[in-house]
N, C-alpha and C positions, 0 to 999 in steps of 0.2 A: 519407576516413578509413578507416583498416585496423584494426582490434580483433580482440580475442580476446577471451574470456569466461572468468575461472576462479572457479568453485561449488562452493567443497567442503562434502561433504555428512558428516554424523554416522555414523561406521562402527558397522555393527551384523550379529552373528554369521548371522543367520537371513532368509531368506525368506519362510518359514511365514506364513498369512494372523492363525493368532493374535495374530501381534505386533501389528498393526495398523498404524496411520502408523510405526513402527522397522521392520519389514520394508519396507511401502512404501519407505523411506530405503535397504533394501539392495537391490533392486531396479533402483535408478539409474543408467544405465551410467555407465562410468567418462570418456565421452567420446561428444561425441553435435555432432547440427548442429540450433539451432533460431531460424528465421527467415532461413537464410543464413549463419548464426553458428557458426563453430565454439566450441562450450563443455564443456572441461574441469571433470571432479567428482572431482577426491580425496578422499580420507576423512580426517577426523581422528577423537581421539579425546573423545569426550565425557562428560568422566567425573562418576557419583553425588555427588552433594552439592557437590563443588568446581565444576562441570561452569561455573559463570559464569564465576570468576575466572579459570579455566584455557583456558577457548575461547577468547580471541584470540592468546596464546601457540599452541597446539594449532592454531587454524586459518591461523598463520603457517608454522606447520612443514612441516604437508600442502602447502601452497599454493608453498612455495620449491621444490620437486622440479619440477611443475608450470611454473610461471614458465621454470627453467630448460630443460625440454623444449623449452617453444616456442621460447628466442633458439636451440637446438642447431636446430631445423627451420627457421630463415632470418627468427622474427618477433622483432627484436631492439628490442622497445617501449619508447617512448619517455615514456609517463607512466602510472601509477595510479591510476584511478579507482574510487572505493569508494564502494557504498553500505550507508546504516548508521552511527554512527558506534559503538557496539556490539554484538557486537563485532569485526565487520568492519572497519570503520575503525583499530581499534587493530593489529587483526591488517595492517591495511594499508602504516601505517607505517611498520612492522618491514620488512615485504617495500623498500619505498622506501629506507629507510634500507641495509639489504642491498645492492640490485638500482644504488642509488644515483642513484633516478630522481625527479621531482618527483612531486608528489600531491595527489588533488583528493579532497575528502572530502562525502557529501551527507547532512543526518540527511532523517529522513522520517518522524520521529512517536514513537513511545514510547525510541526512545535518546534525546532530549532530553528527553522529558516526562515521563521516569517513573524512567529507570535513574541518573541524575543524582545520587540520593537515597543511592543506597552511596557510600562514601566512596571507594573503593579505583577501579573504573569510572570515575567522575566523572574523580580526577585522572588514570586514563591519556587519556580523552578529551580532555579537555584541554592533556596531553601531543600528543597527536594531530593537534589543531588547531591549539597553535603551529605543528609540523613545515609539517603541510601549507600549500603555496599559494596554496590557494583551499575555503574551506569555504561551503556552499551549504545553503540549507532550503530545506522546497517550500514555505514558507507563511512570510510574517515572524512569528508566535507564536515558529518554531525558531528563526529567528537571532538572537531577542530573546535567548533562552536565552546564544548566544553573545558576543553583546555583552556580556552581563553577567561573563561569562569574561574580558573584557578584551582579546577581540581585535583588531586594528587596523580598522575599515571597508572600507579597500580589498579585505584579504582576505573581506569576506561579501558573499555575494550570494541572494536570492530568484528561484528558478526555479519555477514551479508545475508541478505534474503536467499532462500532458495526457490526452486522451482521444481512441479512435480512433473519429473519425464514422462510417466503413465500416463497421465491427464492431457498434456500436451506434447502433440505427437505430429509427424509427417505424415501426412496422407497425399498421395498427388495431387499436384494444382487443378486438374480436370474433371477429376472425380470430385473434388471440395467444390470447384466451380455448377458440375452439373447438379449437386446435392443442393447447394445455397440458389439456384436458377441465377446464377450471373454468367454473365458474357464469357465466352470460352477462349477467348484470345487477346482482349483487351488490356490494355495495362491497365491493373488497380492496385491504388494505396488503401493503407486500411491505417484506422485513428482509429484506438480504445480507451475511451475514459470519458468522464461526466464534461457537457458541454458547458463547461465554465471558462474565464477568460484565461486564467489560468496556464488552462493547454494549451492555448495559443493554438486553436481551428481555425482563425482567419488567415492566420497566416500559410499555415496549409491551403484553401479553398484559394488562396491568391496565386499559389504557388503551381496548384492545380491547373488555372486559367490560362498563366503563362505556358505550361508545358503543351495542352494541347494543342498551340500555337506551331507544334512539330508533331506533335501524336494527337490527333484528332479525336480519337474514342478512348482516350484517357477516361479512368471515375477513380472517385473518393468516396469510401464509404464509413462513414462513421457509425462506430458503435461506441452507446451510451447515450443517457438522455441529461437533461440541465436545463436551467434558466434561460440559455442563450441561444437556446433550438430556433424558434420564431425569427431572431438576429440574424445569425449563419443561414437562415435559408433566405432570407430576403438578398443577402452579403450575395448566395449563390443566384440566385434570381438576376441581379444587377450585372451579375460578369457572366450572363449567360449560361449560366451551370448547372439549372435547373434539373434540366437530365443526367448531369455528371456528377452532381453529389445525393447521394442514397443515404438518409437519415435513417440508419436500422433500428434504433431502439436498444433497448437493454436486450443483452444476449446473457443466458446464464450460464455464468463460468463454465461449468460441464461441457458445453457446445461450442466454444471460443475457439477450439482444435482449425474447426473448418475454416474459420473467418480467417484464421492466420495463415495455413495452409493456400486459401483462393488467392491470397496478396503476393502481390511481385515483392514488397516492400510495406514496413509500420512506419508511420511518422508520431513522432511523440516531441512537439513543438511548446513543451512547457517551458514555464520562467523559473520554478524551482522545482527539484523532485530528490526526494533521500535515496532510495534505491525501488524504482520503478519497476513493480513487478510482471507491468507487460513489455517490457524488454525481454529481458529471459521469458516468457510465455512464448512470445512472437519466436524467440530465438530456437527454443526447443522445438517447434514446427517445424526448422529450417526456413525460417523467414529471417530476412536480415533487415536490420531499421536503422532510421535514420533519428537523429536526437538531437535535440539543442544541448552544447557543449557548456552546463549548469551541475549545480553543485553535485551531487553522487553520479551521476549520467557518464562520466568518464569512466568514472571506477569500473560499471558496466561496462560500455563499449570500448572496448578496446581494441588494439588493432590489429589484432588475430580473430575478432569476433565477426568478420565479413559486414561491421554496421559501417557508416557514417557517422561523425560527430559537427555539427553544421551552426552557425551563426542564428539568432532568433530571427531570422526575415525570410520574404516570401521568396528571395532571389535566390538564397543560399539552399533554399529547400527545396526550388524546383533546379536546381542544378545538381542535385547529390540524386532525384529523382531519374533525372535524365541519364544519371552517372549507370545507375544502377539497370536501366532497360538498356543503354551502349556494351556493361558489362558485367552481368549479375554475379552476385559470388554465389559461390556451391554450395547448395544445399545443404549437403554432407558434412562442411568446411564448420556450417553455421549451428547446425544439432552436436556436431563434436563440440564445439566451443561452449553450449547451454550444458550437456552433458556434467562440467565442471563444478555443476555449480547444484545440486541435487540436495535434497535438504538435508540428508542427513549426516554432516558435518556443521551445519548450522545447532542442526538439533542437540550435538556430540557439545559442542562448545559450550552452548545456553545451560548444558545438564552440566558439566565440569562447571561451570561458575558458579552455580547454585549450591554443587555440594562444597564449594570452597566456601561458601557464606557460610554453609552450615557447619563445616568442621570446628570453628570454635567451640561453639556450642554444645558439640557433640561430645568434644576434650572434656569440656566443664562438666557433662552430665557422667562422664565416666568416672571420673575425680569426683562426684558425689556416690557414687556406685550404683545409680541409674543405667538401665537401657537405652532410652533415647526414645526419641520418635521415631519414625520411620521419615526415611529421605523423601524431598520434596521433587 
């Protein structure tokens, strides 16, 4: 298979470190190679207050300059793959519809669970997923969503995320512990993901307070940064936790090994999630986690997977917490059960679907006495 990758990113006037992640976004080159991949970043524009309804128009626009560069440089592609289905996916089908190419569309978590709810989004998604050939979710929760759209079966399909075993790995807890300089016998929970309300951090940091009420040198250590850092640390401040919750910061995925490794336990206390990719991160460590019992999160934890599936509150979390230092599950138990799940069966899948888009096509161009393109 031959791909391209096109990313177009939010156009923003400045560099300056004040901006923050908006300079980060201008920073981006316009064209870069990552993993062997060549990937293309146009900009569109992303405008105040409208900036929903207008992004998949806007990153259609950016993206058809783009497209046509590459068929000018000899990559005259043969399907669209989108993920997202807002609003990438909308913006996707415009380009298909243009470009005149079939189209595979994949949600992956809050475009089905969450954006659904505007009226205006919903129906172009919807729009979207007639067009397209084949619509996919990582987790049946999202294709439930599509069913109920009324789309025919044959077009959905369930592909789950996978997880790269190399990248995340077991390393002793003591050896991860002396490497990161944390405490060498403490019990720690480990949060990974952007501090939005989302994830539901308070409800950890509560859950927290409670337990050391039995384990005194309990900590929490969060990785990732958000809007709600300031909040959560006052939130720790109030319940005394000052020293108990460890605000790390963005850690880059390459390093994440450790973090998972030093943890007794992940808690991942969100209110919606399609297939959570640091579950299985955490999982392939030999870390076992604990989850709020929300839409794809089961499909994940299941109960050969050494996790917990727990209620959104602070009670049900620090009791599945306390479950897990009374009686940890096996390490071994917890990397076999991630083991299952390695991407390349995902990969195997996503590739059969595409060339099942493409074999019409392929029929048609043989019945003209064409060769064809080359597979997508």
């Amino acid at each position: 298979m031959d791909a391209r990758v096109v990313a177009p990113v939010p156009w923003f006037p400045s560099q300056h470190p004040r901006w923050g992640s908006y300079a980060k976004m201008a920073t981006t080159p316009h064209r870069e190679r990552r993993n062997d991949l060549d990937v293309l970043h146009p900009r569109y524009l992303l405008a105040p207050k409208i900036g929903m309804l207008s992004a998949p128009w806007s990153l259609a626009l950016a993206a058809r300059p783009a497209l046509q560069r590459l068929r000018q440089e000899g990559f005259d592609f043969d399907l669209i793959d989108a993920h997202y289905f807002y609003p990438d996916g909308v913006a996707a089908a415009l380009l298909a519809r243009w470009f005149k190419r079939p189209l595979m569309i994949t949600a992956r978590g809050s475009d089905l669970s969450f954006i659904p709810q505007y009226r205006l989004p919903r129906r172009w998604m919807q729009q979207a997923a007639t067009q397209a050939g084949a619509c996919v979710g990582v987790c049946n929760a999202l294709v439930d969503v599509l069913r109920e759209w009324g789309l025919p079966e044959h077009k959905l399909s369930v592909i789950p995320n996978g997880v790269d075993l190399q990248r995340f790995r077991r390393i002793p807890r003591g050896q991860a512990r002396q490497q990161l300089g944390l405490p060498a016998t403490a019990p720690l929970f480990l949060c990974v993901g952007n501090l939005v309300e989302l994830k539901g951090h308070r409800f950890v940091i509560e859950a927290l307070a409670r337990l050391r009420r039995q384990y005194p040198d309990a900590e929490l250590l969060l990785v990732g940064e958000g809007p709600l850092r300031e909040e959560l640390q006052r939130q720790a401040l109030s319940l005394g936790l000052s020293g108990a919750v460890r605000f790390v910061g963005r850690v880059p995925n390459e390093q994440l090994y450790a973090w998972y490794s030093a943890a007794n336990a992940l808690v991942l206390a969100s209110s919606r999630e399609g297939w959570a990719n640091v579950l299985l991160e955490s999982m392939a460590c030999g870390t076992p986690v604990i989850a709020t019992r929300i839409w794809g999160t089961p499909e994940v934890v299941q109960p050969d997977s050494g996790g917990l599936l727990v209620d959104r509150s602070a009670g049900a979390i620090e009791a599945a917490m306390h479950q897990f230092l009374e009686a940890p599950s096996s390490t071994a138990q917890v990397r076999a059960y991630a083991e299952r799940f390695g991407w390349e069966p995902s990969s195997q899948a996503q590739l059969a679907l595409m060339r099942g888009l493409l074999a019409p096509a392929s029929a048609t161009e043989s019945k003209k006495g064409s060769t064809g393109k080359r597979d997508a």
